[in-house]
Each structure stands twice: as C-alpha cells, then as structure tokens.
C-alpha positions as CSV (number, residue, x, y, z in Angstrom):
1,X,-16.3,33.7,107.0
2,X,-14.2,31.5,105.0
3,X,-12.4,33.5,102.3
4,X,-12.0,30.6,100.0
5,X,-15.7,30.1,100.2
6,X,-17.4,31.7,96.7
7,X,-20.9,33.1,97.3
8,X,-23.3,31.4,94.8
9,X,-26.5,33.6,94.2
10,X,-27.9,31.5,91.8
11,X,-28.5,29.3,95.2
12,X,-30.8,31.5,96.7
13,X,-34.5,31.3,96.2
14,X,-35.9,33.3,93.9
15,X,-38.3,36.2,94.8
16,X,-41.1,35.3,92.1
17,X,-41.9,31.6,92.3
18,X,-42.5,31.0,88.4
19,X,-40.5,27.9,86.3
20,X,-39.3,29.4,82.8
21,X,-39.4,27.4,79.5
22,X,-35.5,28.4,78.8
23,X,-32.5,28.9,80.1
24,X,-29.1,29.4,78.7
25,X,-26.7,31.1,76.4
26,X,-27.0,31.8,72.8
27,X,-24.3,32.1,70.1
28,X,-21.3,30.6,71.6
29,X,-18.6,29.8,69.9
30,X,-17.0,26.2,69.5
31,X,-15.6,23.9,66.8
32,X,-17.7,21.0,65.5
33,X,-16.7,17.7,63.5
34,X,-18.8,16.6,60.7
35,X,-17.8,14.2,58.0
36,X,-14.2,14.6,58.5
37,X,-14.5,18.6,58.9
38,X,-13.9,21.2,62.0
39,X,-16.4,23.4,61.2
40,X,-16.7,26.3,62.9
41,X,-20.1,27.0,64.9
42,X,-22.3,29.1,67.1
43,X,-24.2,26.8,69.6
44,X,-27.4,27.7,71.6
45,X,-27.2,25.5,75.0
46,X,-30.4,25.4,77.2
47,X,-32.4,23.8,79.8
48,X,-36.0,24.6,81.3
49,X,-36.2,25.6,85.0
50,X,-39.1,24.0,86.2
51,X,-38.5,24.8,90.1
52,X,-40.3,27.8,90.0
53,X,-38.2,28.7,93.5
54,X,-34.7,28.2,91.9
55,X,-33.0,32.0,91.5
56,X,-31.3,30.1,88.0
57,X,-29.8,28.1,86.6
58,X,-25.6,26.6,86.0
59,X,-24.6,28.4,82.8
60,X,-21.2,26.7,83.7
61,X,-22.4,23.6,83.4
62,X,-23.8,23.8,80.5
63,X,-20.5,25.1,78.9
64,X,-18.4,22.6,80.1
65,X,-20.8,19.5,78.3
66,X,-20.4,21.0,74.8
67,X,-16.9,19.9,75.2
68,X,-17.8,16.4,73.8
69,X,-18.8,18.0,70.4
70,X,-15.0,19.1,69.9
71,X,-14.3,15.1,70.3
72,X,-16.8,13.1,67.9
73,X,-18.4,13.7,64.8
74,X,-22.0,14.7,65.2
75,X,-24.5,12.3,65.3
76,X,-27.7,12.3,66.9
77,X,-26.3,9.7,69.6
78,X,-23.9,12.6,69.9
79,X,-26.0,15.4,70.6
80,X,-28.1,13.2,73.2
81,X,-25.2,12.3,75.4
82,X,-24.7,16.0,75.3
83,X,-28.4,17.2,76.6
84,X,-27.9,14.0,79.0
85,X,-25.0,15.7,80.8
86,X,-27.2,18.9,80.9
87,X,-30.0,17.5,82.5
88,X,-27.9,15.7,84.8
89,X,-26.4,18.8,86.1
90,X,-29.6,20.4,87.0
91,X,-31.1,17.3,88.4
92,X,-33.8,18.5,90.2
93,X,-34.3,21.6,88.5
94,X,-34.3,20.5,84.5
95,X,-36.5,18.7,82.9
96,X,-36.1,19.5,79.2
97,X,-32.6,20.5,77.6
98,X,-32.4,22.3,74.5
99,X,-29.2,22.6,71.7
100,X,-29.0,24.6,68.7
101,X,-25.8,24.5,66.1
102,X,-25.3,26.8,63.7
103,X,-22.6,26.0,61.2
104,X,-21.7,26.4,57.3
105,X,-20.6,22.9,55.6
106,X,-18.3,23.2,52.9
107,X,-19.1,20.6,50.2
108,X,-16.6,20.0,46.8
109,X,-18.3,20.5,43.5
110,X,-17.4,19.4,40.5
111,X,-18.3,22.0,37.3
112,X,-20.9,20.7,34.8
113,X,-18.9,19.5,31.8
114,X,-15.0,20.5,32.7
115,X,-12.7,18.9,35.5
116,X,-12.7,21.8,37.6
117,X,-14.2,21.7,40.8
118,X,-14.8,24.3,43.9
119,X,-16.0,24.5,47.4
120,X,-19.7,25.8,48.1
121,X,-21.1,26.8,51.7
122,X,-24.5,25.3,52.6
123,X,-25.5,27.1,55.9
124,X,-27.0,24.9,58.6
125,X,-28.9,24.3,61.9
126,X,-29.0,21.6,64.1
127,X,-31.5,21.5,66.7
128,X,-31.9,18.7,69.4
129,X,-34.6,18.3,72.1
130,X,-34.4,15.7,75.1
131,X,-37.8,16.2,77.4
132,X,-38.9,13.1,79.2
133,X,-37.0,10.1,77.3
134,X,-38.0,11.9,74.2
135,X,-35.8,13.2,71.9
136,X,-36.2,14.6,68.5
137,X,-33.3,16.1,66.1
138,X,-34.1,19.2,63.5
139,X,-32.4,20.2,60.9
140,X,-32.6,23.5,59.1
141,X,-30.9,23.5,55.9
142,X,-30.1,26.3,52.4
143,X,-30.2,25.7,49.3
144,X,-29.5,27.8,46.7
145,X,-30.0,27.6,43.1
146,X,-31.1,29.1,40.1
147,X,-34.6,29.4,38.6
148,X,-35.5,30.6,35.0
149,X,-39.2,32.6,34.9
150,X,-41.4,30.2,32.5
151,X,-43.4,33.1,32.1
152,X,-40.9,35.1,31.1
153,X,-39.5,32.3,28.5
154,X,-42.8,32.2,26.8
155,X,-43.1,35.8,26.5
156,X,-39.0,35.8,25.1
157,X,-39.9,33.1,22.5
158,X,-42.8,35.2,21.6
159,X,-40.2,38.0,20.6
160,X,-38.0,36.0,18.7
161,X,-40.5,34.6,16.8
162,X,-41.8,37.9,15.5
163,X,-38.1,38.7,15.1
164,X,-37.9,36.1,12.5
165,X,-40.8,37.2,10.6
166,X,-39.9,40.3,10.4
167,X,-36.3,39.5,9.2
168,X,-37.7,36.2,6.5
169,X,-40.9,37.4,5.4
170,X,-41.5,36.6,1.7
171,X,-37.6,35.5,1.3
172,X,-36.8,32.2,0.7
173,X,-34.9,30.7,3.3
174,X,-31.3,29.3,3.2
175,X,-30.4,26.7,5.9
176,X,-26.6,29.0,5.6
177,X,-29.1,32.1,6.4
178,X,-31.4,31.1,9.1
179,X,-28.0,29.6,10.6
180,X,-26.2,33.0,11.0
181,X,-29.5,34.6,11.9
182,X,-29.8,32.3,14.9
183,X,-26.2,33.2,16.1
184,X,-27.1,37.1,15.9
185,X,-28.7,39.6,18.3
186,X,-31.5,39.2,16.2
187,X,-31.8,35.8,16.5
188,X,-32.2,36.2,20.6
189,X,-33.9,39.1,20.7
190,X,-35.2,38.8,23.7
191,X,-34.2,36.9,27.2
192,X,-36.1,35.3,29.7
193,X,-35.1,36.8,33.4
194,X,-33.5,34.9,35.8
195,X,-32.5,34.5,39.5
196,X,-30.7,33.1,42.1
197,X,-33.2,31.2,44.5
198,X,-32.9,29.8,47.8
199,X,-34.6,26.4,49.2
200,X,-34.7,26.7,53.3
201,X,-35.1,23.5,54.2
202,X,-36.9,22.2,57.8
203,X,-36.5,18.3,58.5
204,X,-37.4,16.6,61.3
205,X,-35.4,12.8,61.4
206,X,-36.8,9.8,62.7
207,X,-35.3,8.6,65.7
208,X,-33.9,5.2,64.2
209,X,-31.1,7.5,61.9
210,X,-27.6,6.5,63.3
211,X,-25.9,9.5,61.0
212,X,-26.9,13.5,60.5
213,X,-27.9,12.8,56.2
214,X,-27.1,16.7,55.8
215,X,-25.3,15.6,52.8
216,X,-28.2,13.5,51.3
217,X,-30.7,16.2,51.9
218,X,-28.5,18.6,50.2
219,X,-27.9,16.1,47.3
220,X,-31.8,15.1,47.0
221,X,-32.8,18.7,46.8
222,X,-30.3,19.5,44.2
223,X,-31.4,16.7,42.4
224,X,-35.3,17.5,42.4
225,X,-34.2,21.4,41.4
226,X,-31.3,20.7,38.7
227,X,-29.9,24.2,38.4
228,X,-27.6,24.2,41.6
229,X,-25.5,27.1,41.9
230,X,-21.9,26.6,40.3
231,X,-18.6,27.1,41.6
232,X,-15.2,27.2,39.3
233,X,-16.7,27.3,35.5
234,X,-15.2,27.4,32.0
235,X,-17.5,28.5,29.4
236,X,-18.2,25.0,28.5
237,X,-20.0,24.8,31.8
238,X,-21.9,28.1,31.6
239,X,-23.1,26.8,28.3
240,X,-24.4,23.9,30.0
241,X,-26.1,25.5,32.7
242,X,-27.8,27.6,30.7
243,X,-29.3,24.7,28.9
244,X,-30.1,23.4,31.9
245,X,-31.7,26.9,32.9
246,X,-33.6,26.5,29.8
247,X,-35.3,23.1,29.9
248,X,-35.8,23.7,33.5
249,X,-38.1,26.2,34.3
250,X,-40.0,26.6,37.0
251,X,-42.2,29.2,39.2
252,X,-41.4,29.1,43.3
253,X,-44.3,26.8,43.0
254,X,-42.9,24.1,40.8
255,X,-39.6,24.4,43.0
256,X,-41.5,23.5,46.5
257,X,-43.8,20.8,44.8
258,X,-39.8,19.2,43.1
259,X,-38.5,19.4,46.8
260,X,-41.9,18.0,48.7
261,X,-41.4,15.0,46.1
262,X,-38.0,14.3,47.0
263,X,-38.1,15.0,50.8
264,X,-40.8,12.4,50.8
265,X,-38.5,9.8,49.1
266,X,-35.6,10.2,51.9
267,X,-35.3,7.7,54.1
268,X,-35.4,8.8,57.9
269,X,-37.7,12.1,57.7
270,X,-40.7,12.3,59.5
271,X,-41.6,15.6,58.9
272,X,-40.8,18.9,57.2
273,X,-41.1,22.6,56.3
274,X,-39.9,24.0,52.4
275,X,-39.8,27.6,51.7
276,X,-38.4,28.7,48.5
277,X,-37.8,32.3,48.0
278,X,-36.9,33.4,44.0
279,X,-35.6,36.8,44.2
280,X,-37.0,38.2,41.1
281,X,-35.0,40.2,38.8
282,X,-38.5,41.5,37.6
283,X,-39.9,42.9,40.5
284,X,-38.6,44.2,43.8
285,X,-40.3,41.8,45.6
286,X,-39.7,38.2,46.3
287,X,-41.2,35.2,44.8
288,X,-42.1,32.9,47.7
289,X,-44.0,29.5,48.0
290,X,-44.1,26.9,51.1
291,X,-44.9,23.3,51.7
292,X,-45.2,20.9,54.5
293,X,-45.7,17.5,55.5
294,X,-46.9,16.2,59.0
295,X,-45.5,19.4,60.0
296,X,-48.4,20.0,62.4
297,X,-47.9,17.4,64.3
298,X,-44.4,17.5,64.7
C-alpha cells in the first residue's frame, strides 16, 4: 500500500441507499463585506445528496468556496457564484446547494433633534437557494422600536382629566394656574405603558435585484413605524421621542399593517413574512401579530 495514499471513506458506498435533502456544516465562522463593512458572520453551507448510494458528501469543498465571500461585497451575483462552485464540486452527487449568513450590520444614527449620532446593530440572515437554474435570495431581518399602548393612553388621559376636575372644580381658572398645574405630578397623573418592540422581517427579492437593499428595508420599516430605537441622546432628543411615542400609537396590529404597507412599496420584493412581537410592560406575556404576502407561494 502506498503510504502517501489517504483512505477516503466518504468514497465508499453507502450501506442504506437513501438521497438526503441536506448536507453540510452549520455556524461556521468567516468574515463578510457589505457596504464597505467586515462583518463578522456564522455561515450555514449545504448541498443535497441525491445519489442515494454516495456514503457523503465533501465538507472540504464546501469550505474552501466560502472563500470568495471574504473577497466581494455581497450581492446576490455573489452568493450564486458561491452555490455554483458547490454544486460543481459534487457534480454528480448535488443537485441543490443551500447558504445561510448570519451577521449583525452596524448602521450610524443620527439622534432626533441634537448632532450626536451612534451605531445600532440590526441582526440579519441571508439565505440563498440554487436548485435547477433556479435561484432565489431571503432575507431575514430585526427591527426594533418602540410602541406606546393606545389603550393604555386613553385610559391615562382619562386620569388626568378627572385630575383636573378634581383640582379646578368651582375655581376660576388662571391661564398662570392651569400652566403650573400642567407641569406638576398632578398634571400627569397617570402614564400610558410602553415597550420596546421588535419587527422580524422575512423578504424574499426578486431575481432582477443587482444589490442586497438590507439598508432600504431597514430604512422603509423605520419609516412606516416612526419610533426607532435611539442611540446617543440629549434630553432634547428624549423629549422628542416621547412626542413621537405620543402621536404614534399603535397595537402589534397597527405595527404589521404600517410594515405590510411599506414592504409592498419596495421595489424588488416578491414576497414576505412580518411578525411583530411588543413585549408588554403590562402583562408577562407578549403582544404578537403577523402578516404576509404571496408568502404561500414562495
């Protein structure tokens, strides 16, 4: 026997003829480029094994092709020259590669009303399919934010205006009077509960998109929500998003009818998922509401 000759077991034929819908390695760990950032990722890498008499498949191979991702900013051209190289190195065992990224973009925020800015993470997943000349992208996408109870607004206002006329009845009021009585404890009696929410975000893009719009989505749903988390804030700004808390409320429903609005308007989705989660402050239970659109056929 040759000693420089490796024994490759993955060679042999497999005991139990049966193809398998996946095959890889989850959660490894690489550096990605995306809109001038390294981020870094976990990637699932994957391919079917459709020769039911193959003992397995190249994990190696696979390895070696997510090396282009360190050298190009994602794209979806991107990602299909890498599931390319994976089904061209299990030529007659592959039909149908399969890559996951999970990463954490870093976006610069500017504060509501000051100049101070900061950095906020959006955690995301980027999933591409190649299976017969087809190939789709997916992106999975948080949001967070904050959402004020309208509910619990009413109920607050309710209490404040009993406040007043219990504290004004049969007096004559003084503009100087109802003015201080506003800036007391009195005069806010009661507040309406708030929490921070999250938007997870499903997409599937159409297949003309040249670019990944992670940042558009992100934008959009912002938008269509208006009470973004903040990062760096003077009180200035946490004035203003309170006011912004205030004339924005909104149930987990309103939130995933704002975002189904505004994922219909962006250019290049075909499809998605919305679930909003509120985690109340009331309860100990979550607030949660989805939507979709031609997500059953996608």
């Amino acid at each position: 026997m040759n000693a420089l000759t490796l024994p490759d077991i993955a060679a042999q034929a497999s005991l139990q003829a049966l193809p398998l819908e996946w095959v890889g390695m989850c959660g490894i760990a690489l550096p990605v480029l995306f809109d001038g950032q390294r981020l870094n990722a976990k990637a699932d890498a994957g391919v079917s094994l459709d020769d039911g008499n193959a003992r397995g498949i190249h994990m190696s191979r696979l390895y070696l092709a997510l090396e282009l991702l360190e050298q190009e900013s994602l794209s979806p051209a991107l990602l299909r020259r890498v599931l390319q190289r994976f089904l061209e190195s299990h030529e007659g065992l592959s039909r149908s590669a399969h890559l996951t990224i999970h990463a954490e973009v870093l976006l610069k925020r500017p504060a509501l009303i000051s100049p101070l800015s900061g950095w906020k993470s959006y955690p995301v997943s980027i999933e591409a399919r190649l299976k017969n000349a087809m190939f789709h992208v997916e992106l999975k996408i948080d949001v967070p934010y904050s959402s004020t109870c309208p509910c619990s607004a009413a109920l607050s206002r309710q209490l404040i205006q009993q406040q007043f006329v219990d504290d004004f009845a049969n007096k004559s009021l003084q503009h100087a009077d109802v003015l201080a009585w506003l800036g007391s404890t009195n005069g806010i009696v009661a507040t309406p509960h708030s929490q921070r929410s999250s938007a997870k975000l499903r997409v599937r893009l159409a297949d003309f998109l040249d670019e990944l719009p992670l940042i558009a989505i992100i934008n959009d749903a912002e938008a269509a929500l208006g009470t973004a988390v903040q990062t760096a804030v003077k009180r200035a700004d946490e004035q203003a998003f309170a006011l912004a808390n205030g004339q924005n409320l909104m149930f987990c429903e309103d939130a995933a009818r704002r975002l189904n609005l505004a994922l219909k308007r962006s250019t290049g989705i075909n499809a998605f998922h919305i679930r909003v989660i509120h985690a109340e402050s009331l309860h100990a239970h979550d607030a949660v509401a989805e939507s979709r659109f031609n997500w059953e056929i996608a």
